[in-house]
NUBAZA-191922 format. One record per residue (C-alpha): residue number from 0; x, y, z. Coordinates in nm, 2 decimals, padded with zeros to 4 digits. Layout:
N
<pt><k>NUM</k><px>X</px><py>Y</py><pz>Z</pz></pt>
...
This chain:
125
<pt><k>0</k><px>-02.85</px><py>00.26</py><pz>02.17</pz></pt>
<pt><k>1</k><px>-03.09</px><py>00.46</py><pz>02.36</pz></pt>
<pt><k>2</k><px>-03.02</px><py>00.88</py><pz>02.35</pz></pt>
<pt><k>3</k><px>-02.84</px><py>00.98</py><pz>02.64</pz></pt>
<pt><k>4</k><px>-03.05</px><py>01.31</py><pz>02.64</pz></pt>
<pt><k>5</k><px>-03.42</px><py>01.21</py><pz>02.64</pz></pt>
<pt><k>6</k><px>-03.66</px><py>01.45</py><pz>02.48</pz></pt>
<pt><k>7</k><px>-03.39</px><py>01.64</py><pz>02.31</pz></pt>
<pt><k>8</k><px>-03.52</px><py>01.87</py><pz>02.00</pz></pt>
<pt><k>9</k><px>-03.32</px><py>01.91</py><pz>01.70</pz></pt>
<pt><k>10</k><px>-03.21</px><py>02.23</py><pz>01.59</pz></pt>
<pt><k>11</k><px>-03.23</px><py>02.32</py><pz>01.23</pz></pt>
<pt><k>12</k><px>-03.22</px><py>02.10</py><pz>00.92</pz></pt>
<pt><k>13</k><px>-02.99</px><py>01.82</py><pz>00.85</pz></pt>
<pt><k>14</k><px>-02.72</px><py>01.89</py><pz>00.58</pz></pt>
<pt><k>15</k><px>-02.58</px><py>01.71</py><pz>00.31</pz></pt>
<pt><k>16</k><px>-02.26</px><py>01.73</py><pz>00.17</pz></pt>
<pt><k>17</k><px>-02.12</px><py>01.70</py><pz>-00.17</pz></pt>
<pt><k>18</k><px>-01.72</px><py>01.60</py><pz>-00.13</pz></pt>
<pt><k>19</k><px>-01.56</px><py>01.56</py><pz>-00.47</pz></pt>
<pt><k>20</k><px>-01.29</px><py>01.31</py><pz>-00.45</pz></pt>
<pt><k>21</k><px>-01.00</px><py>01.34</py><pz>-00.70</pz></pt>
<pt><k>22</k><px>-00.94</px><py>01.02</py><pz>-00.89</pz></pt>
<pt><k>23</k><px>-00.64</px><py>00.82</py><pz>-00.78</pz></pt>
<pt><k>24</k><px>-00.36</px><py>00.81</py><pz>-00.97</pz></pt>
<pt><k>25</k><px>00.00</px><py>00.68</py><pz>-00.99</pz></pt>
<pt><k>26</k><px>00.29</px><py>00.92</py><pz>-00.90</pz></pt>
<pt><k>27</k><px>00.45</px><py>00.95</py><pz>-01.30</pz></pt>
<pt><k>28</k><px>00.74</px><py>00.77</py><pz>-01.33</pz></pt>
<pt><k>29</k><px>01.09</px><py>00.90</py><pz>-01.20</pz></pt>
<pt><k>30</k><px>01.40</px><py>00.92</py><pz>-00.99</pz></pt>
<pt><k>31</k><px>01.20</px><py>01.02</py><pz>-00.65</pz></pt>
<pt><k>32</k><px>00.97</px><py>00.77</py><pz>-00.71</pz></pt>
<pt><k>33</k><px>01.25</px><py>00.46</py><pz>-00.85</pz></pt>
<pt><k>34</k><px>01.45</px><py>00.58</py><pz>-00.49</pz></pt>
<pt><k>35</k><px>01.17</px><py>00.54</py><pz>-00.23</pz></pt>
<pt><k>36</k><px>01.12</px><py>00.21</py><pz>-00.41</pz></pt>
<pt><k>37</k><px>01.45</px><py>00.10</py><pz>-00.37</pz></pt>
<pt><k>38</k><px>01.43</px><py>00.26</py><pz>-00.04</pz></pt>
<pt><k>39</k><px>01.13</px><py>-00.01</py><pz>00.05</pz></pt>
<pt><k>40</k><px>01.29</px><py>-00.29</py><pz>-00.09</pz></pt>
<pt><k>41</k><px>01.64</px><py>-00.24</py><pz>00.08</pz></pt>
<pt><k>42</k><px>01.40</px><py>-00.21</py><pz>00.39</pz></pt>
<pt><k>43</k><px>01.23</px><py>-00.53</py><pz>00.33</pz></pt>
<pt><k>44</k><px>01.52</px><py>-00.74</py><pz>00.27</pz></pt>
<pt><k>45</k><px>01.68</px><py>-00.61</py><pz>00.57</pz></pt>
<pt><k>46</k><px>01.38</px><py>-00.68</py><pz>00.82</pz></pt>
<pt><k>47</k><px>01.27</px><py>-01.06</py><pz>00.63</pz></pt>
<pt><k>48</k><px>01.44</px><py>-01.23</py><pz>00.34</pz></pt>
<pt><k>49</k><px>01.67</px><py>-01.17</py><pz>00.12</pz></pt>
<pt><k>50</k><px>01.61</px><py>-01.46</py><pz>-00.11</pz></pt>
<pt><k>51</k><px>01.42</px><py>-01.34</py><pz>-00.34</pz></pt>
<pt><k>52</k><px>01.30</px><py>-01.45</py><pz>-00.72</pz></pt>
<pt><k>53</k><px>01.07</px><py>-01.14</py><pz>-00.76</pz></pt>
<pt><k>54</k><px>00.91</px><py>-00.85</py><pz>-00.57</pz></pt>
<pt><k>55</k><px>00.64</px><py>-00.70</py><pz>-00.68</pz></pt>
<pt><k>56</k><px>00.37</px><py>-00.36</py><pz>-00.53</pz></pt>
<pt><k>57</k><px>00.09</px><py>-00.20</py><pz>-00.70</pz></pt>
<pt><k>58</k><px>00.19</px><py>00.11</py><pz>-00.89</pz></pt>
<pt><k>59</k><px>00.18</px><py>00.37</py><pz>-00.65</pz></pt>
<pt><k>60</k><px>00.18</px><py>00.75</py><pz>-00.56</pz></pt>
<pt><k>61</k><px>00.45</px><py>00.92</py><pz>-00.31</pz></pt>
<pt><k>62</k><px>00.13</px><py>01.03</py><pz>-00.18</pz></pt>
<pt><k>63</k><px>-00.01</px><py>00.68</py><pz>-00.08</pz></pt>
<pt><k>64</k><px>-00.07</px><py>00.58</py><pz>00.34</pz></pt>
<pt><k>65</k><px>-00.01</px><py>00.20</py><pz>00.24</pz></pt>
<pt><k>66</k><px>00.14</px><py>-00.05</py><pz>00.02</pz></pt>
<pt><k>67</k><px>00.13</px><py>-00.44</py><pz>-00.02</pz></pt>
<pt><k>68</k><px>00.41</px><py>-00.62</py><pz>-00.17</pz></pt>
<pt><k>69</k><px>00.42</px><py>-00.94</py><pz>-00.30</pz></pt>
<pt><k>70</k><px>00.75</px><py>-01.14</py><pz>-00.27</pz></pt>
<pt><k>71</k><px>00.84</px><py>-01.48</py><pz>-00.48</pz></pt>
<pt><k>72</k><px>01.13</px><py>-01.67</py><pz>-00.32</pz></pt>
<pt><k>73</k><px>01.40</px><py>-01.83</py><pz>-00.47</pz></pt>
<pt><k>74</k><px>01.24</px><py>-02.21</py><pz>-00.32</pz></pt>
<pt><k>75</k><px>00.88</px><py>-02.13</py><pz>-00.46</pz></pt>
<pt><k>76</k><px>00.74</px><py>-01.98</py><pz>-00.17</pz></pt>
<pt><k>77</k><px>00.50</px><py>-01.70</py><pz>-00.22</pz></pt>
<pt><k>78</k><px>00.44</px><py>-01.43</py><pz>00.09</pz></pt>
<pt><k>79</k><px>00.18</px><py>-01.12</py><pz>00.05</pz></pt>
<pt><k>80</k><px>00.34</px><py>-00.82</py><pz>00.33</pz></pt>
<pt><k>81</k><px>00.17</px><py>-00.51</py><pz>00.41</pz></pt>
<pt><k>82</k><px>00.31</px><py>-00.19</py><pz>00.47</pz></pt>
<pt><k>83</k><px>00.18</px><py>00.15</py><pz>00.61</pz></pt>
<pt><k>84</k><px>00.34</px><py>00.37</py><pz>00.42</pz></pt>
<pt><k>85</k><px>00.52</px><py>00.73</py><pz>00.45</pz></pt>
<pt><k>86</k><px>00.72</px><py>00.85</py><pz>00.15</pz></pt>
<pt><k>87</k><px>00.87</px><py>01.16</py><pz>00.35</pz></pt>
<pt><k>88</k><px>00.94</px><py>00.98</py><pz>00.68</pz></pt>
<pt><k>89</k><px>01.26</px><py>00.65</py><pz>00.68</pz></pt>
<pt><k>90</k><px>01.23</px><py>00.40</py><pz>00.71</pz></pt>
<pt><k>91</k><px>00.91</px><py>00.40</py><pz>00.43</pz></pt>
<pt><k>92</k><px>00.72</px><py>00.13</py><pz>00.55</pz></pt>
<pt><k>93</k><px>00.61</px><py>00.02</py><pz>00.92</pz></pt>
<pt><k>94</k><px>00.52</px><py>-00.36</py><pz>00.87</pz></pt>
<pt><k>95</k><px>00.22</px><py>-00.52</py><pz>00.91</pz></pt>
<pt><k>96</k><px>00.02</px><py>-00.85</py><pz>00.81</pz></pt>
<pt><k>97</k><px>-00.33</px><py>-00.91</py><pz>00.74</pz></pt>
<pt><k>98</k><px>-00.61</px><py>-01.04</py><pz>00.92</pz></pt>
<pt><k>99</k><px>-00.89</px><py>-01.23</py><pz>00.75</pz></pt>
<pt><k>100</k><px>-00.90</px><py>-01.09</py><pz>00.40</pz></pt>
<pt><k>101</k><px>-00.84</px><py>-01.30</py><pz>00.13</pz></pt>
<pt><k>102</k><px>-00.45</px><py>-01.28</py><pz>-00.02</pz></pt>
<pt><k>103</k><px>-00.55</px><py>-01.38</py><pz>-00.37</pz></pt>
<pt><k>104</k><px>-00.74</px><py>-01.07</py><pz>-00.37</pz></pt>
<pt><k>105</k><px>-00.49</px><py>-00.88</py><pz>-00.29</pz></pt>
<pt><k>106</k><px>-00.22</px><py>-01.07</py><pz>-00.47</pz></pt>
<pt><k>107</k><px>-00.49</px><py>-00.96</py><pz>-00.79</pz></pt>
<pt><k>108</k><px>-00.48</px><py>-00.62</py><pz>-00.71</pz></pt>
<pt><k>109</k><px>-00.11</px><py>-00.57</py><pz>-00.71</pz></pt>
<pt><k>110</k><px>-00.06</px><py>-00.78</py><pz>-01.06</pz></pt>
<pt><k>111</k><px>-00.33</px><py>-00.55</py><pz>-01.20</pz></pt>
<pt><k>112</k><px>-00.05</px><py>-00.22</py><pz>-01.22</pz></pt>
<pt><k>113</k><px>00.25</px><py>-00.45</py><pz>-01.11</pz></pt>
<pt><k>114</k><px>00.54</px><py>-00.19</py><pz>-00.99</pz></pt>
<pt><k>115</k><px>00.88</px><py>-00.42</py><pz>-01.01</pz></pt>
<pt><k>116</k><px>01.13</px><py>-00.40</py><pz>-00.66</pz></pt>
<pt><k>117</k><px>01.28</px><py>-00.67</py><pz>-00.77</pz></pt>
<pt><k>118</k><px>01.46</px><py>-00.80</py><pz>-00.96</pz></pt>
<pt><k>119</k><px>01.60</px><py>-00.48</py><pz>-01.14</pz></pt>
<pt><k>120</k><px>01.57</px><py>-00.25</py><pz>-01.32</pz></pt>
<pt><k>121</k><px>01.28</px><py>-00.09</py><pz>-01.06</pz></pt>
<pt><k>122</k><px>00.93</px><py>00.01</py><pz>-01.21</pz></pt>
<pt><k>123</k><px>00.66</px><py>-00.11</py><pz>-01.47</pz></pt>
<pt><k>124</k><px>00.78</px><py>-00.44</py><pz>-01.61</pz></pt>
């Protein structure tokens, strides 16, 4: 894309910037944490199915924008559902699917720190 001012002179240096990121981690286990997930689950068996063998999200932190869950159905059926997520706001989880990504990816990356909805009790199996 061409500049939209021509013969423009730049002022200065460029800059750099060092952001330090915090490493991710899980929100420690607890009753906050095992009553938003119950909170999720009632909310995902009240907007799909209710059938279900197993339910399953990646371990998670109260602070976390997103979740995706992975549901087993009583008939065999597997489904991968997204959710963008709000701990502080009900319901938890506005709904969403997913476009072109691979699900066995993702279906990977929730089994690698597996966080148990369902069947009870709620948390790390």
């Amino acid at each position: 894309m061409p500049d939209p001012i021509p013969n423009r002179q730049l002022a200065g240096q460029p800059c750099d910037f060092d952001l330090p990121l915090p490493e991710w981690k899980a929100s420690p286990d607890g009753e906050k944490k095992e009553r938003v997930a119950a909170e999720v689950l009632e909310e995902l068996t009240s907007a799909f199915n209710d059938n279900l063998k197993a339910a399953y999200i990646r371990d998670f932190n109260l602070s976390d924008t997103g979740m995706d869950i992975y549901l087993v159905y009583t008939d065999g059926d597997t489904f991968v559902q997204g959710c963008g997520f709000s701990a502080a706001e009900h319901p938890h989880c506005m709904w969403h699917l997913y476009g072109q990504g691979e699900l066995e990816t993702t279906i990977q990356g929730i089994m690698e720190r597996p966080y148990r909805l369902y069947p009870p009790p709620i948390g790390k199996p």
